[in-house]
Backbone as ProteinMPNN parsed JSONL, in Angstrom:
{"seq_chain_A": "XXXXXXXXXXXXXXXXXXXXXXXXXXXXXXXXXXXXXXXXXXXXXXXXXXXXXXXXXXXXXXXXXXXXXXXXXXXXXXXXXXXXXXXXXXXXXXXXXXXXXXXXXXXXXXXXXXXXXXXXXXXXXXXXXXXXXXXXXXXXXXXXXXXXXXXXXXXXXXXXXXXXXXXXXXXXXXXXXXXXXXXXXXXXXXXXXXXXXXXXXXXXXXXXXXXXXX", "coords_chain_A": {"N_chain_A": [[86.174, 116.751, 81.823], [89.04, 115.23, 80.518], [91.202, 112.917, 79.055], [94.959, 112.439, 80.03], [97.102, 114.041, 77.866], [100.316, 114.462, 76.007], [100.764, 116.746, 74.141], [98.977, 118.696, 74.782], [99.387, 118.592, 77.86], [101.687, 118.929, 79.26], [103.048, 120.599, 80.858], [101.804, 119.98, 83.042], [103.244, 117.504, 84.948], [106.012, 118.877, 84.465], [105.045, 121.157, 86.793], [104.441, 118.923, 88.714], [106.714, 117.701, 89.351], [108.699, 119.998, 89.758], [107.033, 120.962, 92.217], [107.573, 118.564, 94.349], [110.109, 118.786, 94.68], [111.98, 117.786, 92.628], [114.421, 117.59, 89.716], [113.829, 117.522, 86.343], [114.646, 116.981, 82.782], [113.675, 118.238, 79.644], [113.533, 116.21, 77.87], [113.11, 113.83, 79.86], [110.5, 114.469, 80.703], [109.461, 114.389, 78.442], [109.289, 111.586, 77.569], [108.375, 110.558, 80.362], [106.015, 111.561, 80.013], [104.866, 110.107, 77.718], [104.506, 107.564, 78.489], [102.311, 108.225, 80.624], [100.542, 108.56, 78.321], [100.471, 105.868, 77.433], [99.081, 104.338, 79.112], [96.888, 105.415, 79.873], [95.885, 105.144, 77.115], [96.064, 102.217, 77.112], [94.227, 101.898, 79.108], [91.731, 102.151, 78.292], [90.921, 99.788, 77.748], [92.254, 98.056, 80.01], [91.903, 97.795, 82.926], [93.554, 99.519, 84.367], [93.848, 102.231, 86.176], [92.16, 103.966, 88.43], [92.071, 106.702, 87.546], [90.563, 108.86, 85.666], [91.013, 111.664, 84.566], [93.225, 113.947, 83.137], [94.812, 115.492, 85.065], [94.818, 113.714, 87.181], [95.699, 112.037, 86.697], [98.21, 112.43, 85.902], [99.02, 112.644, 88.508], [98.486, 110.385, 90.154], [99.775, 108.399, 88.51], [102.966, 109.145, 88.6], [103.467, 110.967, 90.362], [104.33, 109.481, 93.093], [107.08, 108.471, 92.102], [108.423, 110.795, 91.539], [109.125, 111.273, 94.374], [110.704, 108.967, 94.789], [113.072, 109.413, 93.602], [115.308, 110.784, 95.031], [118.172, 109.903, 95.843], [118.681, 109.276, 98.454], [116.688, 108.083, 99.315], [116.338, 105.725, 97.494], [119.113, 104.425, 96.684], [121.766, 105.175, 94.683], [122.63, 103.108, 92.11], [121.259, 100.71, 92.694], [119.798, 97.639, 93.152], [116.159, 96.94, 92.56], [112.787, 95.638, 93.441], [109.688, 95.965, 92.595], [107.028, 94.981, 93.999], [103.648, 93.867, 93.017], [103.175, 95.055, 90.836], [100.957, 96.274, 88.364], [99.838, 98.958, 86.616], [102.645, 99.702, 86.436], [103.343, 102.296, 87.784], [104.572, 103.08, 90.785], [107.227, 101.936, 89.621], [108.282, 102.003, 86.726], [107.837, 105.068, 85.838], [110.072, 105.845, 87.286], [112.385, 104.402, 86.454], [112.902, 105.8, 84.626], [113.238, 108.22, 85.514], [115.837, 107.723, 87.039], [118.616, 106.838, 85.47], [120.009, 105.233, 86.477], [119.334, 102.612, 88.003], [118.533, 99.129, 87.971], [116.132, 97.091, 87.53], [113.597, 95.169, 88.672], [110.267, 93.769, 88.054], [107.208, 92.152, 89.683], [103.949, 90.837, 88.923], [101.091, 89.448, 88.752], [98.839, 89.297, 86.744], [98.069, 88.303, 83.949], [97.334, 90.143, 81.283], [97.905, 92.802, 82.707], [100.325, 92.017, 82.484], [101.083, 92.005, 79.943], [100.744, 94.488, 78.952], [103.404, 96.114, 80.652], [105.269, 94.612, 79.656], [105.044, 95.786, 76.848], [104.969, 98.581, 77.313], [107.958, 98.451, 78.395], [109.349, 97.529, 75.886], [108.453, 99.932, 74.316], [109.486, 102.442, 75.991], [111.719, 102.307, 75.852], [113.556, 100.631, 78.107], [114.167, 97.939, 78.379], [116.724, 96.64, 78.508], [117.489, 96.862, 81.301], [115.359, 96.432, 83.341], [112.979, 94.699, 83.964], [110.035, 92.148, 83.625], [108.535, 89.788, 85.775], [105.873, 87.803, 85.868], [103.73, 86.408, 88.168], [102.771, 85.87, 91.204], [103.417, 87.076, 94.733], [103.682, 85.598, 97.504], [103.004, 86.877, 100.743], [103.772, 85.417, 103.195], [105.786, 83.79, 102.51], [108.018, 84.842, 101.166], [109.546, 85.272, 97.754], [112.226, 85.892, 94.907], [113.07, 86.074, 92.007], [116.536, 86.578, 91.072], [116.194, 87.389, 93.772], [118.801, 88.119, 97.086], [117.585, 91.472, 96.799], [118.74, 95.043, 96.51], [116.761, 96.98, 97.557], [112.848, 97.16, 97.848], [109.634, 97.815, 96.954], [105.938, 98.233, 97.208], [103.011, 99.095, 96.375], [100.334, 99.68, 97.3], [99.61, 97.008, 97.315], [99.573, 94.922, 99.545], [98.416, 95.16, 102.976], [100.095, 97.465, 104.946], [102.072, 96.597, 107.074], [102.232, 94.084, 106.897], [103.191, 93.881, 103.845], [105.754, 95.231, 104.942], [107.002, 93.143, 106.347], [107.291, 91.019, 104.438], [109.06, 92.193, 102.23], [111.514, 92.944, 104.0], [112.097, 90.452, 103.605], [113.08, 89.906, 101.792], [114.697, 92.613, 100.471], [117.888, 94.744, 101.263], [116.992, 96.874, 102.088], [113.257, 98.603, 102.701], [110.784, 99.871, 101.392], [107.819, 101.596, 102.3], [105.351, 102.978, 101.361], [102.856, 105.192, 102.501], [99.782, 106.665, 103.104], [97.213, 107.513, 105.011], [98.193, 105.588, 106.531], [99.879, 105.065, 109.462], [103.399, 105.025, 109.731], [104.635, 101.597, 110.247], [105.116, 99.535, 112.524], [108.883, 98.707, 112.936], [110.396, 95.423, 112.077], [111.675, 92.618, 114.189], [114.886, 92.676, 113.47], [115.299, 94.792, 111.886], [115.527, 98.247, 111.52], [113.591, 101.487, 111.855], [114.999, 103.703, 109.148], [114.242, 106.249, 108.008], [111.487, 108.568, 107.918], [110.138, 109.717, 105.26], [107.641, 112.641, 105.079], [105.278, 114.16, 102.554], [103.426, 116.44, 100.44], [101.118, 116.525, 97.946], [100.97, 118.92, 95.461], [98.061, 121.253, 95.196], [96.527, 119.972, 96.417], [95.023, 118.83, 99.908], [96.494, 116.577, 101.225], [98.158, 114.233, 103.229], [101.039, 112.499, 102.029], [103.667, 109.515, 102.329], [107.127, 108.384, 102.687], [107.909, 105.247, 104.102], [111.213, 104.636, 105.31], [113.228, 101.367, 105.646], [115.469, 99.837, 106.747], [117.766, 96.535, 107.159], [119.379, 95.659, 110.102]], "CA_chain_A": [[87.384, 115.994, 82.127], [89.51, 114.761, 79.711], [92.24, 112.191, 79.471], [96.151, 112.867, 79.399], [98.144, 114.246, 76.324], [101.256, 114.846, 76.201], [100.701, 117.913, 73.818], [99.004, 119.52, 75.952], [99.554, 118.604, 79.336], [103.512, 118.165, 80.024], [103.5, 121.452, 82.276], [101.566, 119.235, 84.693], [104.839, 116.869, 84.937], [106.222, 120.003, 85.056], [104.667, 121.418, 87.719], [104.043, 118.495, 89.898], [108.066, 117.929, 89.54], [108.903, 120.903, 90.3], [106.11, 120.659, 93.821], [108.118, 117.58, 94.331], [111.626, 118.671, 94.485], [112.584, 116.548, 91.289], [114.851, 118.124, 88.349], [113.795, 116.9, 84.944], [114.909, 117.474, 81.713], [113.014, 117.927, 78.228], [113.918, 114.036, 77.214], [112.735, 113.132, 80.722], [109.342, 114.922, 80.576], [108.566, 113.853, 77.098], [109.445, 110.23, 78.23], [107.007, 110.681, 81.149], [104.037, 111.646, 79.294], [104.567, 108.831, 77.088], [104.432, 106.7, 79.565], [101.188, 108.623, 80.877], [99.64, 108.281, 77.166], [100.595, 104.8, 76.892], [98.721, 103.931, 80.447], [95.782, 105.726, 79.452], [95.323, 104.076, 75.721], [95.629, 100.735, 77.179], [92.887, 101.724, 80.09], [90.623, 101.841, 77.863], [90.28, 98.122, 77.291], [92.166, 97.273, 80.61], [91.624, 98.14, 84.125], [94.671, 100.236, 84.716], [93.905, 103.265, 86.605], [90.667, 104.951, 88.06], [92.229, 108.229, 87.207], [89.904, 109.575, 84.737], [91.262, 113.053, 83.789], [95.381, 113.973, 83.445], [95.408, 115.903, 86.58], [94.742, 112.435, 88.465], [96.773, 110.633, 86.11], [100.037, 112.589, 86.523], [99.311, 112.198, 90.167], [98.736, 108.934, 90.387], [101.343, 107.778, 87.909], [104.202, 109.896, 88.531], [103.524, 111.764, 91.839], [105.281, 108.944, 93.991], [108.313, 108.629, 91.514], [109.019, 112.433, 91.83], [109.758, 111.496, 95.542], [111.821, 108.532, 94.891], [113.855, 109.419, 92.243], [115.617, 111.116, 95.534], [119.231, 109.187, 96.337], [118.645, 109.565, 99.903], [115.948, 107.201, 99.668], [116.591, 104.926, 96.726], [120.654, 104.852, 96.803], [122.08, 104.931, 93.508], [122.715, 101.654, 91.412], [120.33, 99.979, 93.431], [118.931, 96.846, 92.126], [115.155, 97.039, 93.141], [112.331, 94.934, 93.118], [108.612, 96.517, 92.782], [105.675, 93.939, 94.122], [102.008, 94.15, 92.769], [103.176, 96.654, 89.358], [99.959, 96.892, 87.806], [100.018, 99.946, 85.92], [103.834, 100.455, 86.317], [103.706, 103.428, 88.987], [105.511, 104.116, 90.377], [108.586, 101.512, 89.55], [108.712, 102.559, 85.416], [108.605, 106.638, 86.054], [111.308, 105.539, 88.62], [113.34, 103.791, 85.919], [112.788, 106.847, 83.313], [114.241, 109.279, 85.95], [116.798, 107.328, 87.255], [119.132, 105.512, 84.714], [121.473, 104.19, 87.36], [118.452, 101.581, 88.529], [117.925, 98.228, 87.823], [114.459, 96.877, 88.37], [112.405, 94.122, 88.743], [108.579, 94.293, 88.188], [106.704, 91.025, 89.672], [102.704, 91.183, 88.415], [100.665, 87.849, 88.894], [97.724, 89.677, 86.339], [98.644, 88.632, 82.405], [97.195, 91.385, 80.735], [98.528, 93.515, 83.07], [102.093, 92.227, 82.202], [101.461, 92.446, 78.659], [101.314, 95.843, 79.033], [104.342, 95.917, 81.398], [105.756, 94.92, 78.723], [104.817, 96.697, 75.87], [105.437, 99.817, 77.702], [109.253, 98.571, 78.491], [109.544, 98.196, 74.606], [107.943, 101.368, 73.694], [109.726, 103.316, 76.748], [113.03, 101.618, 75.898], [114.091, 100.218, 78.888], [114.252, 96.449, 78.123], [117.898, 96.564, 79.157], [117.615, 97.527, 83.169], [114.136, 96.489, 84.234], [112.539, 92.749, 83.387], [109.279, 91.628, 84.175], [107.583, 88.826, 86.582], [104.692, 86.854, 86.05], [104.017, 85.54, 89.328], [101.943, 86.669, 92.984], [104.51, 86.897, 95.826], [103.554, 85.089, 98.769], [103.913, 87.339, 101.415], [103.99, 84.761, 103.623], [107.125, 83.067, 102.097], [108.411, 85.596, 99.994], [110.561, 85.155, 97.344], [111.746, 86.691, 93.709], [114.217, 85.831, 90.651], [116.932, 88.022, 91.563], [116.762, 88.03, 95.399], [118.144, 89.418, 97.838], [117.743, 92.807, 96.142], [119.28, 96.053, 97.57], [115.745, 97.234, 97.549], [112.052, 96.136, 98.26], [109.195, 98.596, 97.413], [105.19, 97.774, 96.68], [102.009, 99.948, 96.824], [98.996, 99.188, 97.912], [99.537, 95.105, 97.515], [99.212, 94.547, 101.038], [98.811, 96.161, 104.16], [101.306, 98.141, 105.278], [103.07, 95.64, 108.254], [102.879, 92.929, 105.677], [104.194, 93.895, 103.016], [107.125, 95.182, 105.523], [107.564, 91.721, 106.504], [107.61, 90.274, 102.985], [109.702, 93.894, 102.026], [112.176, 92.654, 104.347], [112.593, 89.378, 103.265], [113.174, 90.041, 100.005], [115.962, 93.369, 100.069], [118.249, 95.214, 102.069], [116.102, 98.386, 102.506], [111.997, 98.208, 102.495], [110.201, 101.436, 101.176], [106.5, 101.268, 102.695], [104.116, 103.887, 100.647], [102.041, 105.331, 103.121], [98.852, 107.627, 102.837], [96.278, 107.687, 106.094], [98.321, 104.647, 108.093], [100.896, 105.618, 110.091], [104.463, 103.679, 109.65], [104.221, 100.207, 111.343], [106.838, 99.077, 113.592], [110.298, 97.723, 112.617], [110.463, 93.796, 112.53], [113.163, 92.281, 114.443], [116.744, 93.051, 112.693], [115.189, 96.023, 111.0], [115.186, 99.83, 112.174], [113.21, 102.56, 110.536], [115.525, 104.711, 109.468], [113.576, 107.738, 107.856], [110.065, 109.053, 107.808], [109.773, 111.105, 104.316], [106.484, 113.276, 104.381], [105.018, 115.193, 101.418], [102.023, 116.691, 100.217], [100.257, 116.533, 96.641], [100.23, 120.054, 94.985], [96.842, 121.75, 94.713], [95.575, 118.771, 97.625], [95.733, 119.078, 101.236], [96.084, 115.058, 101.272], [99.408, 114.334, 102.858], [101.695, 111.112, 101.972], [105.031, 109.615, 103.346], [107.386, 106.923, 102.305], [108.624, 104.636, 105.257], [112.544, 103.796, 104.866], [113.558, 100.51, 106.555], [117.169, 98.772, 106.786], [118.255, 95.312, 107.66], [120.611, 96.392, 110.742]], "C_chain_A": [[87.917, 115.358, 80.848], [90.899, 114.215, 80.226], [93.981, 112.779, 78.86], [96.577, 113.566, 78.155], [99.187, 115.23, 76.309], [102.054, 116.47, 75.617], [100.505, 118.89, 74.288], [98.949, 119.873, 77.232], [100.821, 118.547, 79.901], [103.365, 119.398, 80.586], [102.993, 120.876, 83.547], [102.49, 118.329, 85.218], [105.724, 118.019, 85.142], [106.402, 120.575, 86.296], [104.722, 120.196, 89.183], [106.011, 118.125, 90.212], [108.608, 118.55, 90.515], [107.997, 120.687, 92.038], [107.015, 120.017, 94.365], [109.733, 117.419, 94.489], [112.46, 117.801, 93.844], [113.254, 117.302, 90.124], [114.268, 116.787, 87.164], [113.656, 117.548, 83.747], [113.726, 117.247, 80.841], [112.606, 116.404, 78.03], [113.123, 113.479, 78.221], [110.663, 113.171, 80.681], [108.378, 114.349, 79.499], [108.351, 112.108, 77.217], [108.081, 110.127, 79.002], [105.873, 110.996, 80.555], [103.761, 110.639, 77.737], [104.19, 107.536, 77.444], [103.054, 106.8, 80.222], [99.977, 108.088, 80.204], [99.236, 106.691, 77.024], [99.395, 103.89, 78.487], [97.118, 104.46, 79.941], [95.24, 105.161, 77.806], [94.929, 102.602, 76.34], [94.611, 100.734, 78.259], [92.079, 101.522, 79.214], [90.181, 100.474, 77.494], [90.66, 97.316, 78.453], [91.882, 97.979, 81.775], [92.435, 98.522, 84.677], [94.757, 101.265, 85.903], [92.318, 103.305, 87.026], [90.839, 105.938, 87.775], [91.975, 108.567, 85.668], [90.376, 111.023, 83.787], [92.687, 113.279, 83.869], [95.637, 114.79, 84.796], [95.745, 114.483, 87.579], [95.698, 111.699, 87.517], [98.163, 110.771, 86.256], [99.976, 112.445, 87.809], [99.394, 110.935, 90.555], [99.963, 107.773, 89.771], [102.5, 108.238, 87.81], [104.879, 110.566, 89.703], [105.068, 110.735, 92.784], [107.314, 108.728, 93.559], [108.903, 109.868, 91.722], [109.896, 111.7, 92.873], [111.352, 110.708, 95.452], [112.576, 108.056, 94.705], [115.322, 109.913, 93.392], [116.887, 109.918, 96.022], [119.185, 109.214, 97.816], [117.507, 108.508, 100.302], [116.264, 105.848, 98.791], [117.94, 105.077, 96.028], [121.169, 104.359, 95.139], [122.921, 103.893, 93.114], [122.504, 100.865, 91.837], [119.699, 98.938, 92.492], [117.448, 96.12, 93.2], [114.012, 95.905, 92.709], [110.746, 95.224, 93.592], [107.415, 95.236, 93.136], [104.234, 94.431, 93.396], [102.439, 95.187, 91.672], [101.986, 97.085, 88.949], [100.134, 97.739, 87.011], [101.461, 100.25, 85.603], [104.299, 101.091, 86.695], [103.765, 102.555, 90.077], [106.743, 103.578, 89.808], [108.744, 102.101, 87.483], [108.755, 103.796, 85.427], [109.84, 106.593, 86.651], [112.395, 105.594, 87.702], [113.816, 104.737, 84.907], [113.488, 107.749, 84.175], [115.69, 108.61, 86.341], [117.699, 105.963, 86.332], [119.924, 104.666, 85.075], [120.639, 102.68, 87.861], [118.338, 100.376, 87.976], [116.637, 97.558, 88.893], [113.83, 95.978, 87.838], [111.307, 93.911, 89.041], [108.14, 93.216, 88.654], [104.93, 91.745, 89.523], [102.198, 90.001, 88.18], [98.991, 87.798, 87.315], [98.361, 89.431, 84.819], [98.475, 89.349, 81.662], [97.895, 91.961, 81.074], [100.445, 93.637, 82.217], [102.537, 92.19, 80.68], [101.641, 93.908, 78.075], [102.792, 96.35, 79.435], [105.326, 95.516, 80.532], [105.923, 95.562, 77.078], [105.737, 97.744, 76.554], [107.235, 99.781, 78.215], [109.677, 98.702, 76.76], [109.788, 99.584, 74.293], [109.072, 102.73, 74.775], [111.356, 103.11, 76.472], [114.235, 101.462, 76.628], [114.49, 98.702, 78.929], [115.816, 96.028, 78.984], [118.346, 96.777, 80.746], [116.189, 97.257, 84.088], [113.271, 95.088, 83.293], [111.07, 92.401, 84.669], [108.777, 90.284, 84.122], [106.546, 88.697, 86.748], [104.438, 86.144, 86.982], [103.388, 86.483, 90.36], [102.92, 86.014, 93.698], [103.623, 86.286, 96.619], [103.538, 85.853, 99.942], [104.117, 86.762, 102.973], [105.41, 83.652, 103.709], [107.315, 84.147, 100.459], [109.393, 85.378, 99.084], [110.617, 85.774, 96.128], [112.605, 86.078, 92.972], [114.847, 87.032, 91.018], [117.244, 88.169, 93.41], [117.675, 87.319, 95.91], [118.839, 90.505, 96.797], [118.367, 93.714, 97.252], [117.99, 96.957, 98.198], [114.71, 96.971, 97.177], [110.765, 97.751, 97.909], [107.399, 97.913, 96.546], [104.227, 99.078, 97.229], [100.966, 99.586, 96.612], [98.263, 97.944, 97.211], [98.718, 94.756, 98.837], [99.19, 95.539, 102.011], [100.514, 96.075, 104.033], [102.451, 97.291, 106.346], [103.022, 94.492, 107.881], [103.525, 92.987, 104.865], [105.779, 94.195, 103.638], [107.855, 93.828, 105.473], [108.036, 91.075, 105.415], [108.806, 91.481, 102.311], [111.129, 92.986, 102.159], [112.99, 91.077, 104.246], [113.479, 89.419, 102.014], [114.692, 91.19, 99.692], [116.817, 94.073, 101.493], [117.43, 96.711, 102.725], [114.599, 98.243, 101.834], [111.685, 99.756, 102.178], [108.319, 101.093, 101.447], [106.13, 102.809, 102.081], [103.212, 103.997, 101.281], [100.563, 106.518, 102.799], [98.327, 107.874, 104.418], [97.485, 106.67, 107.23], [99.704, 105.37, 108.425], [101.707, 104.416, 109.58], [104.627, 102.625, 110.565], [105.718, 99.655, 111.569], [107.83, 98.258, 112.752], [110.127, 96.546, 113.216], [111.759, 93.715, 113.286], [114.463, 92.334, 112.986], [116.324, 93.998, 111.744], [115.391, 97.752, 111.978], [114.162, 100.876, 111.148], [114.348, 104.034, 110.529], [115.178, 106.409, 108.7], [112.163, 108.005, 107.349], [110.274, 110.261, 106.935], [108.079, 111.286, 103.937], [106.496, 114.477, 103.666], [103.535, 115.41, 101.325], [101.832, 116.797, 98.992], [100.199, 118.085, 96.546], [98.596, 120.234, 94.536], [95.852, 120.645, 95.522], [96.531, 119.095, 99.138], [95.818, 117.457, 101.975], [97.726, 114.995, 101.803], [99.826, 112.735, 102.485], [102.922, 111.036, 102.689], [105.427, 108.18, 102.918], [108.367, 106.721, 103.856], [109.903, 103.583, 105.156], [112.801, 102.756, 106.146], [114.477, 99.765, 106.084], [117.444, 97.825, 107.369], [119.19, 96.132, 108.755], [121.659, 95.183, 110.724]], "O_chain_A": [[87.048, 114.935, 80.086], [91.571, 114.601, 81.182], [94.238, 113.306, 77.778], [95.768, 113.239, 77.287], [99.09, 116.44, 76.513], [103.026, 117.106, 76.026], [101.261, 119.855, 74.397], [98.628, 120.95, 77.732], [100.978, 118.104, 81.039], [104.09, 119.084, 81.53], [103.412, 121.066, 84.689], [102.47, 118.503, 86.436], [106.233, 118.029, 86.263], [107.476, 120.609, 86.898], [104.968, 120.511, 90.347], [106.467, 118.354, 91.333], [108.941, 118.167, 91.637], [108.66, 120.187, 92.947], [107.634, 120.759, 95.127], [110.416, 116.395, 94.451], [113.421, 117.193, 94.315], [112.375, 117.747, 89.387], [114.332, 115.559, 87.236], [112.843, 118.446, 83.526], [112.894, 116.367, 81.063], [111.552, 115.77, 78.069], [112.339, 112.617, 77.825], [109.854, 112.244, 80.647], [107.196, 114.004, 79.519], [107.291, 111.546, 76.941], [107.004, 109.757, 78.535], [104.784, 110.484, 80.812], [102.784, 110.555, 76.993], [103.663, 106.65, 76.77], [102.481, 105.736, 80.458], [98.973, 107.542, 80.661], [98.142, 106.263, 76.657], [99.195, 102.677, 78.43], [96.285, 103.596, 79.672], [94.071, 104.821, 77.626], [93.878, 101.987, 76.161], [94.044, 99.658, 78.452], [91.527, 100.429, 79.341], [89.098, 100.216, 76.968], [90.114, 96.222, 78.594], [91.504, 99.112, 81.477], [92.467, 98.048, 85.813], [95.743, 101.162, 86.632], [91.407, 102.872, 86.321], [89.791, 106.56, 87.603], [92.787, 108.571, 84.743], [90.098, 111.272, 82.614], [93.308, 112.714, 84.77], [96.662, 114.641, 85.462], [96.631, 114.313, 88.416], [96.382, 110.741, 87.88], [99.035, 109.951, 86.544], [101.017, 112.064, 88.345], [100.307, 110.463, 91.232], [100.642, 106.861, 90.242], [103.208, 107.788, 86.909], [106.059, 110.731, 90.014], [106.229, 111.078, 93.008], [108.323, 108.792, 94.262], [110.058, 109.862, 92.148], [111.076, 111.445, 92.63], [112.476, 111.129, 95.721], [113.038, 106.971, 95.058], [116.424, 109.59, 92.948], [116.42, 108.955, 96.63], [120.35, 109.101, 98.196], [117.406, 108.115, 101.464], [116.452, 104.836, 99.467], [118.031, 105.711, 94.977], [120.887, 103.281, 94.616], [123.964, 103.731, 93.747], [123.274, 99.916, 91.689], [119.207, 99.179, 91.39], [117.491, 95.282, 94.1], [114.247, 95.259, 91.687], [110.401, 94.861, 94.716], [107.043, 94.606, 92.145], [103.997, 95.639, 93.4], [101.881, 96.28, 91.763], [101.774, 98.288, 89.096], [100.944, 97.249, 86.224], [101.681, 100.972, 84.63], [105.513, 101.174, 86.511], [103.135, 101.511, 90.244], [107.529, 104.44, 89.415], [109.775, 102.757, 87.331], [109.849, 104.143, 84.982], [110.652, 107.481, 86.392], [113.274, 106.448, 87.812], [114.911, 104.606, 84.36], [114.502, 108.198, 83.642], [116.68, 109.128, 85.824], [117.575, 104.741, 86.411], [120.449, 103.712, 84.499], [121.336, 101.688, 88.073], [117.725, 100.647, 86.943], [116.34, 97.513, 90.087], [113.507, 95.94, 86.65], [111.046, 93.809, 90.239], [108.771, 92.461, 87.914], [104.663, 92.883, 89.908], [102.808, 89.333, 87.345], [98.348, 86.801, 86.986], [99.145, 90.293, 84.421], [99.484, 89.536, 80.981], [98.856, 92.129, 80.322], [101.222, 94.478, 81.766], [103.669, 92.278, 80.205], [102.339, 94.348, 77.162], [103.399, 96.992, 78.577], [106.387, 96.13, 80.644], [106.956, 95.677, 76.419], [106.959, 97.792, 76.419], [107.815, 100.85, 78.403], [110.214, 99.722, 76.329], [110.825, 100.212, 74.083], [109.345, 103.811, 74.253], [112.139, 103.903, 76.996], [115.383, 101.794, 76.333], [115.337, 98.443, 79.784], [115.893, 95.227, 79.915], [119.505, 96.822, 81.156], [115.966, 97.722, 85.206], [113.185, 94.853, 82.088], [111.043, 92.4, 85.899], [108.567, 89.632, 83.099], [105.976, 89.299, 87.658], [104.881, 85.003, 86.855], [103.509, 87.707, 90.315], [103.299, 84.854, 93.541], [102.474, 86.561, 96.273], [104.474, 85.355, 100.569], [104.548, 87.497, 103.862], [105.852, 82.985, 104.644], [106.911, 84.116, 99.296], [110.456, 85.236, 99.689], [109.569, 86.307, 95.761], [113.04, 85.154, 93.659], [114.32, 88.122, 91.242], [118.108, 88.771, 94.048], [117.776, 86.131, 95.603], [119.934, 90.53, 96.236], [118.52, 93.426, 98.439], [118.173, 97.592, 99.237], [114.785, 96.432, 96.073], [110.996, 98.751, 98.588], [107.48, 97.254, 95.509], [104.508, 99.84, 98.153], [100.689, 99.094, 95.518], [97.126, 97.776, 96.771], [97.546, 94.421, 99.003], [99.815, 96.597, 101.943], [101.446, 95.416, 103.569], [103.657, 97.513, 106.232], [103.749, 93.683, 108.458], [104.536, 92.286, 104.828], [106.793, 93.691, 103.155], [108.862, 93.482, 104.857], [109.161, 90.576, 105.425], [109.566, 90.748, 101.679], [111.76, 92.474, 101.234], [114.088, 90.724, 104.676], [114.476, 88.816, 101.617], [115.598, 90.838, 98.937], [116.373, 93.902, 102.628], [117.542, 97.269, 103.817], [114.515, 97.859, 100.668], [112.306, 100.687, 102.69], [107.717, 100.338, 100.684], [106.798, 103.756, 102.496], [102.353, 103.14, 101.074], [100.86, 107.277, 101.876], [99.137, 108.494, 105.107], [97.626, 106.928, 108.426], [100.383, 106.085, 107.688], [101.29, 103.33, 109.177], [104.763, 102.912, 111.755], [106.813, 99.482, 111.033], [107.538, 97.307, 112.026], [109.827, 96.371, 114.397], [112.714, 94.477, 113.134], [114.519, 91.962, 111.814], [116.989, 94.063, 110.71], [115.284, 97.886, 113.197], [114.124, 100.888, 109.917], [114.513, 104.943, 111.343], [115.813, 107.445, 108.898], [111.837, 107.544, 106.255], [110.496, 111.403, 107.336], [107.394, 110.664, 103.125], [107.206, 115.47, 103.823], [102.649, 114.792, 101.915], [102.785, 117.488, 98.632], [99.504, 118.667, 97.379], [98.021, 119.514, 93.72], [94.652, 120.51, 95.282], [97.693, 119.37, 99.439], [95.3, 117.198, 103.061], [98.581, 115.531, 101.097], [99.0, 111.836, 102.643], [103.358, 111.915, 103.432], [104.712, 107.186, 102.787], [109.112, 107.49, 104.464], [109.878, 102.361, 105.008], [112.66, 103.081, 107.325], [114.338, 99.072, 105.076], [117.434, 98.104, 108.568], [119.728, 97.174, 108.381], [122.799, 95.348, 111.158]]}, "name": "protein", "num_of_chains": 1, "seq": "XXXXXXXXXXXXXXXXXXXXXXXXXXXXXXXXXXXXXXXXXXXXXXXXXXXXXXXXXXXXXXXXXXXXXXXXXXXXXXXXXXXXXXXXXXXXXXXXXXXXXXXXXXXXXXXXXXXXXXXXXXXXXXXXXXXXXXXXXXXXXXXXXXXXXXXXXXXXXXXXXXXXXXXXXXXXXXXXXXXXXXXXXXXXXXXXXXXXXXXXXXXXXXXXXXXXXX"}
């Protein structure tokens, strides 16, 4: 096993793209596996990832962005607001495919967000995406910035919490599902679309759960 490099691994970005029904250019690709590299250098001293080898690392850091880079889910010039960042996946691949996005990272971990920012430096986004020092509540949710047009976190909280806190926070909630099924619409919400996918070269499926203020 060996870790990322962008020398010789960008057909896996590539490839999982492509799986993924995602166009991306040259610029975009090379972007993305800088972004990969830069995630994997700083594991080594912080606690970023368990994905050990670049197959798991483009999956884990890029896979969910493929999906929703998709205008049908994340409506273009959306100003979004990622909970729990950690690593940066999926809301910084997000921001690298889509330049129409503004985005707001919150991350309560300081290391973490010294990375978080490094990697906006280095990725040179500084201008469209600003990170938060700070653990949401999701009990009384709140952000710098809200209400956003969009609300999306992965695996912060359960899944029918974070809705709740989701929904506080933007006009449309994106729940990141794996094994749980999508958990009921709160009052004054609806779900309005169940997108499932599957992982190339895994028979694992996923599914993001769209939800709208009505």
């Amino acid at each position: 096993m060996s870790d990322f490099s962008l020398e010789r691994d960008r057909k896996r970005i590539e490839a999982m793209a492509e799986a993924l029904d995602c166009e991306v250019t040259p610029a975009i690709v090379k972007a993305l596996g800088r972004y990969v590299e830069l995630v994997v250098t700083w594991n080594r001293k912080l606690d970023l990832t368990a994905a050990r080898d670049a197959e798991a690392q483009v999956e884990v850091l890029l896979a969910d962005a493929f999906k929703l880079a998709d205008a049908s889910i994340v409506p273009e010039g959306s100003r979004a607001v990622d909970v729990g960042s950690g690593a940066g996946a999926p809301a910084l691949p997000l921001a690298l495919l889509r330049g129409d996005l503004d985005l707001t990272l919150i991350e309560p971990l300081r290391k973490r967000v010294a990375f978080l920012r490094t990697a906006l430096g280095t990725l040179g986004l500084t201008s469209r995406v600003r990170i938060v020092e700070a653990k949401l509540d999701p009990e009384q949710p709140t952000a710098p910035g809200a209400p956003f047009d969009l609300a999306l976190s992965r695996a912060t909280f359960a899944p029918p919490l974070w809705l709740q806190a989701g929904t506080a926070l933007a006009q449309r909630t994106l729940v990141l599902l794996a094994a749980h099924p999508a958990p009921n619409a709160p009052q004054g919400t609806q779900l309005t679309a169940h997108v499932r996918y599957e992982l190339p070269n895994r028979d694992v499926e996923r599914s993001i759960a769209i939800y709208d203020r009505i």
